[in-house]
TORGU-849096 format. One record per atom (N, C-alpha, C): residue in one letter; x, y, z. Coordinates in Angstrom, 2 decimals. Example, Ala and Ser with C-alpha at 12.3 -4.5 7.8 and 13.67 -1.06 7.14 Angstrom:
REM residues 2
(rec A,(13.19,-5.69,7.80))
(rec A,(12.30,-4.50,7.80))
(rec A,(13.20,-3.30,7.80))
(rec S,(12.85,-2.25,7.08))
(rec S,(13.67,-1.06,7.14))
(rec S,(12.90,0.03,7.87))
***
This chain:
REM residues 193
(rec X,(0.81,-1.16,0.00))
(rec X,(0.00,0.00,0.00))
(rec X,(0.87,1.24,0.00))
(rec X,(1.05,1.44,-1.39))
(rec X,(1.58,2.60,-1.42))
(rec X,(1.47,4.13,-1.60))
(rec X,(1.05,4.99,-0.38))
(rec X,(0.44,6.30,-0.69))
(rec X,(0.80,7.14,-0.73))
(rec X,(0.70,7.47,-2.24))
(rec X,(1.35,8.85,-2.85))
(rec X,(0.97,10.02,-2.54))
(rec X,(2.03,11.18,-2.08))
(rec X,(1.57,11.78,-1.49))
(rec X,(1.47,12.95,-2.69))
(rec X,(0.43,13.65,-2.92))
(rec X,(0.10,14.71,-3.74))
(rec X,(0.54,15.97,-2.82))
(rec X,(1.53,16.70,-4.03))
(rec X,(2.11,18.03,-3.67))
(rec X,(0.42,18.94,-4.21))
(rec X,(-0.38,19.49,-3.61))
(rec X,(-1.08,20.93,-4.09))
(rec X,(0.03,21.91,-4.56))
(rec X,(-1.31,22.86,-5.19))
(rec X,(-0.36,24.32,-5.66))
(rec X,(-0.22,25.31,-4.95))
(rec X,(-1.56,25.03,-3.71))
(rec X,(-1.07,26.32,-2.16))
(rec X,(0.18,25.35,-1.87))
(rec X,(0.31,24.54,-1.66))
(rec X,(1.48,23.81,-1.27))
(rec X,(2.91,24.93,-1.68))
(rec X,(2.93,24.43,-2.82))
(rec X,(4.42,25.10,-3.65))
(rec X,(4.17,26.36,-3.31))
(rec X,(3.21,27.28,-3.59))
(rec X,(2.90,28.96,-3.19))
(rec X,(3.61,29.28,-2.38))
(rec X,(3.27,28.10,-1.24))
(rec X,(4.32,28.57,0.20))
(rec X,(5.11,28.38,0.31))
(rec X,(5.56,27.53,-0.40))
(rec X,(6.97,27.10,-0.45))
(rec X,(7.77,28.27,-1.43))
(rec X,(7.81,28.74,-1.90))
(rec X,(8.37,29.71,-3.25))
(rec X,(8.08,30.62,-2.23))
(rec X,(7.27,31.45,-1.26))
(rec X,(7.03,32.35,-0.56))
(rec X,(8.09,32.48,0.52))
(rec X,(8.14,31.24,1.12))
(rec X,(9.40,31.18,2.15))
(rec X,(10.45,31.09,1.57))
(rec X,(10.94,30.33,0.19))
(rec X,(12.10,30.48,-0.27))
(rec X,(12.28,32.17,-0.37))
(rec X,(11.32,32.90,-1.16))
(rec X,(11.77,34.31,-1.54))
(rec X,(12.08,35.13,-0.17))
(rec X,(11.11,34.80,0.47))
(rec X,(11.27,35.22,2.31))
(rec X,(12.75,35.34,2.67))
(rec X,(13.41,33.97,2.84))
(rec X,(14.41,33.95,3.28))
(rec X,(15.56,34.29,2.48))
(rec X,(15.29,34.68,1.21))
(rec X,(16.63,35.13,0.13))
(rec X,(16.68,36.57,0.93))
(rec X,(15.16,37.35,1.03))
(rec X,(14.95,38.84,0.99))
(rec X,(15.97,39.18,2.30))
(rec X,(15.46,38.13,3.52))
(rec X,(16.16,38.31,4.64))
(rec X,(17.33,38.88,5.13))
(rec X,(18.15,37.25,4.36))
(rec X,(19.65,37.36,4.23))
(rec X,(20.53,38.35,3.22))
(rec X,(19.76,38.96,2.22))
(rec X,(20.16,39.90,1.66))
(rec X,(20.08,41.38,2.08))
(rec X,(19.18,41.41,3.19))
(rec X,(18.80,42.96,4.17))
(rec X,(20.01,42.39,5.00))
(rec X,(20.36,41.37,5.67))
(rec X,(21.18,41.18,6.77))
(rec X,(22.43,41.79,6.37))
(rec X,(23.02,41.06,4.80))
(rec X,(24.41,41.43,4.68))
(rec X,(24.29,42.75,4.00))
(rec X,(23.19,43.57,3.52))
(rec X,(23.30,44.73,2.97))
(rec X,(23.65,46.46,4.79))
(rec X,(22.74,45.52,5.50))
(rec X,(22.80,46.21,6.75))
(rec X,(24.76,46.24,7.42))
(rec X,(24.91,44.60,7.39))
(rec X,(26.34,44.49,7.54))
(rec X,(27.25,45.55,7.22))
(rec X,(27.60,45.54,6.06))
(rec X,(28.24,46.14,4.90))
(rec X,(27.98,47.48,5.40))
(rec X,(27.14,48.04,5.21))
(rec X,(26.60,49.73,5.31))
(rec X,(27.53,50.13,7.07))
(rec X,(27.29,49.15,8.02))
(rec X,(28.10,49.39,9.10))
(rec X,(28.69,49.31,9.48))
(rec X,(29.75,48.41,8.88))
(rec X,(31.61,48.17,8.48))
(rec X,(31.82,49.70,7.53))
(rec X,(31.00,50.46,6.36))
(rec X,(31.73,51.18,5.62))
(rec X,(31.38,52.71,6.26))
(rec X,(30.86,52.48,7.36))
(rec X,(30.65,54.00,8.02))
(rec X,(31.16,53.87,9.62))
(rec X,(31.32,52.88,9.93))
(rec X,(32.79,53.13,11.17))
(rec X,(33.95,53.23,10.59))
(rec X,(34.72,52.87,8.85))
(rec X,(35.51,53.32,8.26))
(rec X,(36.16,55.09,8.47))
(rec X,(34.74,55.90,8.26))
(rec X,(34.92,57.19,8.66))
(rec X,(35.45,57.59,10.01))
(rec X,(35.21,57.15,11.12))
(rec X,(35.67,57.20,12.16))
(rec X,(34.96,58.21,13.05))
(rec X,(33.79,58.28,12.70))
(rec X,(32.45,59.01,13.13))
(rec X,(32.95,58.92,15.00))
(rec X,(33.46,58.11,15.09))
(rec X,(33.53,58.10,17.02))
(rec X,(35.01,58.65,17.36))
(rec X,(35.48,59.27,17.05))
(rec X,(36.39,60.05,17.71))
(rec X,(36.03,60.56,19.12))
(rec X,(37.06,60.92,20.01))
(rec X,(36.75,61.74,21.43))
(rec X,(37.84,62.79,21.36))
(rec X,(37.40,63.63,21.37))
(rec X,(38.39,64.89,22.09))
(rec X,(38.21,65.74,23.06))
(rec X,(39.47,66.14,23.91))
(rec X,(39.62,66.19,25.09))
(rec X,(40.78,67.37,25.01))
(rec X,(40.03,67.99,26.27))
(rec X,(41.07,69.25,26.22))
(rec X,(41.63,69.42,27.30))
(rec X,(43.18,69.46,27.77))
(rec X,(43.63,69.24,29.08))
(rec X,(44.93,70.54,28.84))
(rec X,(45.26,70.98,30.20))
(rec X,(46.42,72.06,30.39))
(rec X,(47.17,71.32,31.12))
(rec X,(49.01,71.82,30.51))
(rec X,(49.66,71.76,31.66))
(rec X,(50.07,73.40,32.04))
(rec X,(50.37,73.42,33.70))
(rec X,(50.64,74.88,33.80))
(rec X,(52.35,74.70,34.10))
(rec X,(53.30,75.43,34.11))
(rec X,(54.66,75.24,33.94))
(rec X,(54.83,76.59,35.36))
(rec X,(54.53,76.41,36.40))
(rec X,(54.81,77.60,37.29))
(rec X,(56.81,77.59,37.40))
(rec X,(57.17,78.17,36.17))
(rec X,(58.92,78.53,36.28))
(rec X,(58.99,78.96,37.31))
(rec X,(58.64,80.33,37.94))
(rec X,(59.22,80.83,39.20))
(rec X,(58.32,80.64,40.38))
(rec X,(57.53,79.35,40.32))
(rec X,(56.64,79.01,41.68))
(rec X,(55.25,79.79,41.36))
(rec X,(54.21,78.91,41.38))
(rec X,(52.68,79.45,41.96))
(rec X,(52.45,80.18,42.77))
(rec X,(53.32,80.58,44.01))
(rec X,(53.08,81.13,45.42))
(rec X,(53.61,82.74,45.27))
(rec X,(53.76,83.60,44.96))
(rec X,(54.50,85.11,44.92))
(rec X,(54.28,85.28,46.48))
(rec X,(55.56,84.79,47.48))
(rec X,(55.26,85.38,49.03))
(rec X,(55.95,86.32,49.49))
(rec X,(56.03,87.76,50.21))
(rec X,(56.38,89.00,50.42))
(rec X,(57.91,88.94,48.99))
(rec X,(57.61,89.34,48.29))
(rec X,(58.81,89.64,47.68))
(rec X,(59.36,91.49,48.17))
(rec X,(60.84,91.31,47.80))
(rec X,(61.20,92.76,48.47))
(rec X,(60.82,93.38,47.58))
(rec X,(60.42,94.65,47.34))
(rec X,(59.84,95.94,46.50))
(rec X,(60.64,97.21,46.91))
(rec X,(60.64,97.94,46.15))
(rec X,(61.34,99.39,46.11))
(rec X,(60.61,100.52,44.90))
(rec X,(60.03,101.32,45.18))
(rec X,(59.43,101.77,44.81))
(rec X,(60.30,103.01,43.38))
(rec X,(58.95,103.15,42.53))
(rec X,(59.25,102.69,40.87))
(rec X,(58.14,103.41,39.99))
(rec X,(58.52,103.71,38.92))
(rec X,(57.60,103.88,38.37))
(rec X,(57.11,103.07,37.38))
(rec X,(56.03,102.92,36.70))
(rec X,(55.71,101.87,35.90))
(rec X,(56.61,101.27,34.95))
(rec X,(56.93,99.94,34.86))
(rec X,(57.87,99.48,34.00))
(rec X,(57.44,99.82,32.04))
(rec X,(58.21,99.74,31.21))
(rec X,(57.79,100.52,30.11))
(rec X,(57.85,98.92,28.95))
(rec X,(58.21,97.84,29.40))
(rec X,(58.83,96.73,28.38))
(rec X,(58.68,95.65,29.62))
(rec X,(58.85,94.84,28.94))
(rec X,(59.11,93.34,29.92))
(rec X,(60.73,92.91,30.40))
(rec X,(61.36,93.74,29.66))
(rec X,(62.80,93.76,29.93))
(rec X,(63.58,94.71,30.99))
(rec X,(62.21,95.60,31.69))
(rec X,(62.35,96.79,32.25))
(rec X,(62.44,96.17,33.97))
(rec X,(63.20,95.54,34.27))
(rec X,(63.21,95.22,35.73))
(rec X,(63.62,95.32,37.02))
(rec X,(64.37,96.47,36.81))
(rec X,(65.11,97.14,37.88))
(rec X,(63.57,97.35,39.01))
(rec X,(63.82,96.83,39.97))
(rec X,(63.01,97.06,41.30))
(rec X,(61.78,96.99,41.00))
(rec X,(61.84,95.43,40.44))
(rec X,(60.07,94.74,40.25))
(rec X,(60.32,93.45,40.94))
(rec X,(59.26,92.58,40.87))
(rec X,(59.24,91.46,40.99))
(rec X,(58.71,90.48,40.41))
(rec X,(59.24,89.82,39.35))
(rec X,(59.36,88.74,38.45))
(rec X,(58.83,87.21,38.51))
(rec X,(57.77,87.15,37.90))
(rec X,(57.58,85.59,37.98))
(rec X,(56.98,85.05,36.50))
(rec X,(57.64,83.72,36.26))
(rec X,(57.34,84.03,34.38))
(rec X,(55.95,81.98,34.68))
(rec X,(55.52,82.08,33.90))
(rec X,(54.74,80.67,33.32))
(rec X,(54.33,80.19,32.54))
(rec X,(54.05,79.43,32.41))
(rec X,(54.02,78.69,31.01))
(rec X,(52.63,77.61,30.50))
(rec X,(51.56,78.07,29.87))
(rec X,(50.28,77.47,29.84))
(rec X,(50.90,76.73,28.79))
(rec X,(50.45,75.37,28.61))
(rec X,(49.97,74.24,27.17))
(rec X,(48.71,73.46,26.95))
(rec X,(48.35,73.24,25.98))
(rec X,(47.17,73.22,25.98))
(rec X,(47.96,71.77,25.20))
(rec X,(46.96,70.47,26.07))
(rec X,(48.09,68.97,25.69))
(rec X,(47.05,68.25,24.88))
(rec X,(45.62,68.42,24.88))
(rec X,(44.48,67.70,24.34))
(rec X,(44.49,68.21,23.04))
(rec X,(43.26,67.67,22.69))
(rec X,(43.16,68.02,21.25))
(rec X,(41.77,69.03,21.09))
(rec X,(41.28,69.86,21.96))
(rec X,(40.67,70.94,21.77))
(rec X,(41.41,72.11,22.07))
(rec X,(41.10,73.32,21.40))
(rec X,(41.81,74.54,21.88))
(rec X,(41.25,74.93,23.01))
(rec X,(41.23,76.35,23.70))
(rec X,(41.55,76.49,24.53))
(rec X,(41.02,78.16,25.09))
(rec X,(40.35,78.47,25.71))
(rec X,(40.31,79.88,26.00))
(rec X,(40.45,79.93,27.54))
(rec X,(41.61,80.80,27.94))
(rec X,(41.70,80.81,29.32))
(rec X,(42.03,81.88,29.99))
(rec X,(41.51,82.37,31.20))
(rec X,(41.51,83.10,32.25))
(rec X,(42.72,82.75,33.31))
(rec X,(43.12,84.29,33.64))
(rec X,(44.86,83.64,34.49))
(rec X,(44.06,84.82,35.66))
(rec X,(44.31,84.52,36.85))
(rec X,(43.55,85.33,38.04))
(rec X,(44.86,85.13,38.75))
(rec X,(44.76,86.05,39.80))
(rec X,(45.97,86.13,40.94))
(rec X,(44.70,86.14,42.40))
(rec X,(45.06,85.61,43.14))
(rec X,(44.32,85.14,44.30))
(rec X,(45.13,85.58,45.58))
(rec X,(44.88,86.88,45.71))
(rec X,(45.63,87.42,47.01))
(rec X,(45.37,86.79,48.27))
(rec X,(46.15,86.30,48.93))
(rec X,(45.86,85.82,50.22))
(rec X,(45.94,86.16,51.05))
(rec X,(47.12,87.42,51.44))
(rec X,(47.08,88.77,52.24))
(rec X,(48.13,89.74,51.32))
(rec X,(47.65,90.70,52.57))
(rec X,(48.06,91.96,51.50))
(rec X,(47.79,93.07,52.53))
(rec X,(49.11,93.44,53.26))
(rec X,(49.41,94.63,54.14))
(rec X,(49.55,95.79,53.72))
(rec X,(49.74,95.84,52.48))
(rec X,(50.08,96.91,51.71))
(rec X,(49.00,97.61,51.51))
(rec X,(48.69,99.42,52.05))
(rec X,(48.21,100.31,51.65))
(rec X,(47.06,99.90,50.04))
(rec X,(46.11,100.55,49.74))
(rec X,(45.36,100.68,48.46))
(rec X,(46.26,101.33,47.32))
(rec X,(46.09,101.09,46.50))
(rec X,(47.04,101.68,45.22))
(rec X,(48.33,102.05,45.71))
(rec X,(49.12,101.12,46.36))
(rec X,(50.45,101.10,45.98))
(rec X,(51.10,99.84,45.41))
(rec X,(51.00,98.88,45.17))
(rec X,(51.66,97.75,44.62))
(rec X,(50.42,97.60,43.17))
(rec X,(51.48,97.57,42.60))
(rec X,(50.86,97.28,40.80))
(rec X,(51.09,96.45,40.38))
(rec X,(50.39,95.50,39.40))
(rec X,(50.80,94.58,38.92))
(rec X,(51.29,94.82,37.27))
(rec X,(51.64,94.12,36.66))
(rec X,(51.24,94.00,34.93))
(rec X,(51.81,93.02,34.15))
(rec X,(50.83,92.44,33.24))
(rec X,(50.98,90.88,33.05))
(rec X,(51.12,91.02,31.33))
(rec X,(52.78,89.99,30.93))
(rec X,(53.00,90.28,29.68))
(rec X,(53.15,89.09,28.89))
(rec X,(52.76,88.62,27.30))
(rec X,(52.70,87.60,26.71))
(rec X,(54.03,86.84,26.47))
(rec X,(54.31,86.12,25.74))
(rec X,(55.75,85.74,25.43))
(rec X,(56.40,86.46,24.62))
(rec X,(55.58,87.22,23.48))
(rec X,(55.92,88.27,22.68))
(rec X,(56.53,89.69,23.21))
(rec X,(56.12,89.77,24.38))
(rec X,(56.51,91.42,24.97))
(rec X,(55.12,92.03,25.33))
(rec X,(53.99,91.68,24.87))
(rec X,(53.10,92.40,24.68))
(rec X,(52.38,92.49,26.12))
(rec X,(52.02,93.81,26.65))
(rec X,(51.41,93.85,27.56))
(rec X,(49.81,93.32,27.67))
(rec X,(48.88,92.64,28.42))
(rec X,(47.77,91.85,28.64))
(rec X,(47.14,92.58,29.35))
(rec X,(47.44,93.35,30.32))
(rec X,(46.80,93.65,31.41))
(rec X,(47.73,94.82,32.27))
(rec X,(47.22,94.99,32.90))
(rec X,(48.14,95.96,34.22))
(rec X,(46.71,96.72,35.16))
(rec X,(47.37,96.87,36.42))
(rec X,(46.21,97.39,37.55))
(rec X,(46.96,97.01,38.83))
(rec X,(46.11,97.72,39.92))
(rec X,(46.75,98.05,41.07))
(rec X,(46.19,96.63,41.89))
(rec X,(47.15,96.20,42.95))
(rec X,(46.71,94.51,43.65))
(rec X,(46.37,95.45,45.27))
(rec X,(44.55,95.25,45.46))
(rec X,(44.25,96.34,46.34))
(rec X,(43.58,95.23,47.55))
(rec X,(43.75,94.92,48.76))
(rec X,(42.78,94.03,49.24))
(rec X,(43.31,92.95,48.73))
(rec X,(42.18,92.13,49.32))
(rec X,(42.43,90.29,48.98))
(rec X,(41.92,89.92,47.82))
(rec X,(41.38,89.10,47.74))
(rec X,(40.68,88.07,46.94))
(rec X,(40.75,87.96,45.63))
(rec X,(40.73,87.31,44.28))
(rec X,(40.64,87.25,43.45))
(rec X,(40.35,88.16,42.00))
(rec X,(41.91,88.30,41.74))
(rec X,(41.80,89.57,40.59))
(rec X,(41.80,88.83,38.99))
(rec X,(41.12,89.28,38.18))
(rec X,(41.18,88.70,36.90))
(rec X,(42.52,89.45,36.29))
(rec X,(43.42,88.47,35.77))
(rec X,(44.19,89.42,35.15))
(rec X,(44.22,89.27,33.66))
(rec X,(43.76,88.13,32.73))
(rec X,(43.64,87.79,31.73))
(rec X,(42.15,87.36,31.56))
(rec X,(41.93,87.54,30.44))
(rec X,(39.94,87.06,30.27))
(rec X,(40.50,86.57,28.78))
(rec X,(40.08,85.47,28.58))
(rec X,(39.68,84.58,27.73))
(rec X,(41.09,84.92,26.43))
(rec X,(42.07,84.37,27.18))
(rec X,(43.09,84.48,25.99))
(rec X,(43.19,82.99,25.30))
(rec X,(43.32,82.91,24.01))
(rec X,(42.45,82.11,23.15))
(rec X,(44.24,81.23,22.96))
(rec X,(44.62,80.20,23.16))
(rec X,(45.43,79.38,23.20))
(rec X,(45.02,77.63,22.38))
(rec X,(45.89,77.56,21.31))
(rec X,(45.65,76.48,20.05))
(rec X,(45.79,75.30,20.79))
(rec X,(45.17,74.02,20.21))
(rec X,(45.85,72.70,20.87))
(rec X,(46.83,72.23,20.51))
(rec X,(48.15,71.57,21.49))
(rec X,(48.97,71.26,21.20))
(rec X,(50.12,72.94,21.02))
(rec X,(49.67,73.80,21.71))
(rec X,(50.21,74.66,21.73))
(rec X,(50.38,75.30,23.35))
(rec X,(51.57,76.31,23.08))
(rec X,(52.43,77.07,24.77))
(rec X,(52.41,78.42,24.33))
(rec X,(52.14,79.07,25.52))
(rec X,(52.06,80.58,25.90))
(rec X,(52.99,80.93,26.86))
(rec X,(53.71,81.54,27.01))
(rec X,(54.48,82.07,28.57))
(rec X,(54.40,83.46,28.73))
(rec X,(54.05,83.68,30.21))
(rec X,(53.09,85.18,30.47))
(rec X,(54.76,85.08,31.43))
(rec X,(54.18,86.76,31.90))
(rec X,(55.70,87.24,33.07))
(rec X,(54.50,88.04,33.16))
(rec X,(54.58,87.98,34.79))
(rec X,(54.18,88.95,35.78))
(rec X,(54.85,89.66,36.19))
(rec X,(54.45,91.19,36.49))
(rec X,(55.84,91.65,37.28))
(rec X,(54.78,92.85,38.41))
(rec X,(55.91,92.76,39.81))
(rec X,(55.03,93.75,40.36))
(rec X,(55.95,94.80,41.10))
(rec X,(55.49,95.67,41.40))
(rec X,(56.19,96.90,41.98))
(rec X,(55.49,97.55,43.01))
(rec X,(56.16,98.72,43.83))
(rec X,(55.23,99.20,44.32))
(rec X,(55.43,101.18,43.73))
(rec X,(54.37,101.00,43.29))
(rec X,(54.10,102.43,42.37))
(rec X,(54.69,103.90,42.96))
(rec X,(55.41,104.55,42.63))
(rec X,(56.26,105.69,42.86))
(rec X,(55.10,106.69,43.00))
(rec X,(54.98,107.48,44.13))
(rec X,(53.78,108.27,44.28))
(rec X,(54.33,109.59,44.35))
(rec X,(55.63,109.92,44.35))
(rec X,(56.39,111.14,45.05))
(rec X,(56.38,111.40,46.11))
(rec X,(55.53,110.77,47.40))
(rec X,(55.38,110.84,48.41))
(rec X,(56.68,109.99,49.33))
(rec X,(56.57,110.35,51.03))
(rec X,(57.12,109.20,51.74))
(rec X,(56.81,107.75,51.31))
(rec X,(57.38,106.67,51.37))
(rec X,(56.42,105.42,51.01))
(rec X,(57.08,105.01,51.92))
(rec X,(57.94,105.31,53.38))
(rec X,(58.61,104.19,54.04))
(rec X,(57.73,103.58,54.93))
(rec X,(56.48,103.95,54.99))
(rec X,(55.56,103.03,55.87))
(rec X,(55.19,102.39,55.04))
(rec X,(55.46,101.44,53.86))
(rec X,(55.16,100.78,53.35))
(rec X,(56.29,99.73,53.41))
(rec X,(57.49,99.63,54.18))
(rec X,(58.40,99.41,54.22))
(rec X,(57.97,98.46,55.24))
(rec X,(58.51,96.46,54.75))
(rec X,(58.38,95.48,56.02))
(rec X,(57.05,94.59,56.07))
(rec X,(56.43,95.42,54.99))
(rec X,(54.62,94.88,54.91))
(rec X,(54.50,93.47,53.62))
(rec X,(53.90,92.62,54.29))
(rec X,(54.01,91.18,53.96))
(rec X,(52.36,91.44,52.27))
(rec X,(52.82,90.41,51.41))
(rec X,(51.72,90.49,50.47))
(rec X,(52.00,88.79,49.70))
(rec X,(50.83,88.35,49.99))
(rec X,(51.04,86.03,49.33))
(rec X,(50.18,86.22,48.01))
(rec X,(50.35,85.80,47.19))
(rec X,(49.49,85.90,46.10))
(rec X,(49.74,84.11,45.42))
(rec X,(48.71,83.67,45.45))
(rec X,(49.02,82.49,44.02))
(rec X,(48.11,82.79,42.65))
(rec X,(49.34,81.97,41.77))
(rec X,(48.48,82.27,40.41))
(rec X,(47.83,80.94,39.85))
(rec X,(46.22,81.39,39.31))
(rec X,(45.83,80.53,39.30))
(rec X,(45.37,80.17,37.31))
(rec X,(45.04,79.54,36.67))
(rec X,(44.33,79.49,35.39))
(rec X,(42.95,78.58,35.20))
(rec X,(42.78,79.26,34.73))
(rec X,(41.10,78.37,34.51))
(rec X,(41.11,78.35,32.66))
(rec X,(40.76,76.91,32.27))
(rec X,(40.34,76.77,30.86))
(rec X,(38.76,76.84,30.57))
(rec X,(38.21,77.17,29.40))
(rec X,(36.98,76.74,28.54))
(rec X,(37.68,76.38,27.23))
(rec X,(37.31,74.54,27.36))
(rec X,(37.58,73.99,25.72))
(rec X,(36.44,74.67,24.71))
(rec X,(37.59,74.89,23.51))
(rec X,(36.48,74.87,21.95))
(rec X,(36.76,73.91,21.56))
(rec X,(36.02,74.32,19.98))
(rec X,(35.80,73.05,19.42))
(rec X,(35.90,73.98,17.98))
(rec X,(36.92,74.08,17.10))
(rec X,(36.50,74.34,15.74))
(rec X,(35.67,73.47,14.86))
(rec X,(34.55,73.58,14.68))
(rec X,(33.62,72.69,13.52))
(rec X,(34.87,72.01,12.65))
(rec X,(35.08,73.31,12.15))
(rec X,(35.96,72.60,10.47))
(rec X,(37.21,71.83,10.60))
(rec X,(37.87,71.82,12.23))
(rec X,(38.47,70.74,12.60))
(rec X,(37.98,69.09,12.49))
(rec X,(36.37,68.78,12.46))
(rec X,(36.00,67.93,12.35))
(rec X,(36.35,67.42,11.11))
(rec X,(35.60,68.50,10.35))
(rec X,(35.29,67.57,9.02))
(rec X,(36.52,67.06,8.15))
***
């Protein structure tokens, strides 16, 4: 008894349906593949990161240095009876860089407008200048714009300002200052692309 088994034509329908099914499948699978091997090629996931080193050459701390009174220095080379401290920002990541340099008085015996400061680039160029009055936190740079993979070196210098007057009661009086920097990373667009 031998029973033949009859194929129908819904039979084959479905069968030709699941064959085409599973061609369509495996051809979305490796087309999806492909498309996401050739666009991590680009390297769409990069990270960048923006980090400083600070180089304090003559120390972070400026504590009573001796002073002799002066009139404003005219150059960065002008140093007869100032007081000198030079540093050195780098910007080590791979974003640039805009940064703020503050001096953070910690005391300061010294009279109002007699000790001056003035803060100069590596070029010579003067940044800033003003009198160090009281305590607390003086801006001396605002947003000086520093490349990645790039160095700046500032010189501070301070004095105490020639008034024509007596100044010997200013004579013996203690003044701590540290210097401090603060970054904000950029980001040039057209660095991306």
């Amino acid at each position: 008894m031998n029973k033949k088994k009859e194929i129908s034509k819904s039979q084959i329908f479905y069968l030709v349906i699941l064959i085409l099914s599973l061609m369509i499948m495996i051809s979305s699978i490796t087309i999806a593949y492909f498309s996401m091997v050739a666009s991590q090629e680009n390297d769409d996931t990069k990270l960048y990161t923006g980090s400083l080193i600070i180089n304090f050459i003559d120390g972070k701390v400026i504590n009573n240095p001796t002073l002799i009174p002066r009139y404003e220095p005219t150059s960065i080379s002008d140093v007869n009876n100032v007081y000198v401290n030079e540093f050195e920002v780098e910007s080590t990541g791979t974003l640039d860089q805009n940064i703020d340099i503050y001096m953070e008085v910690i005391s300061n015996e010294f009279t109002n407008n007699t000790i001056k400061y003035k803060l100069f680039d590596n070029d010579g160029n003067e940044v800033s200048t003003g009198y160090v009055n009281g305590t607390g936190n003086i801006k001396i740079a605002n947003s000086k714009y520093l490349e990645h993979e790039k160095k700046q070196k500032y010189t501070v210098m301070f004095w105490i300002q020639e008034n024509e007057e007596d100044q010997n009661a200013e004579k013996g009086k203690n003044l701590k200052i540290t210097l401090n920097v603060e970054a904000i990373q950029t980001m040039d667009l057209e660095f991306l692309v």
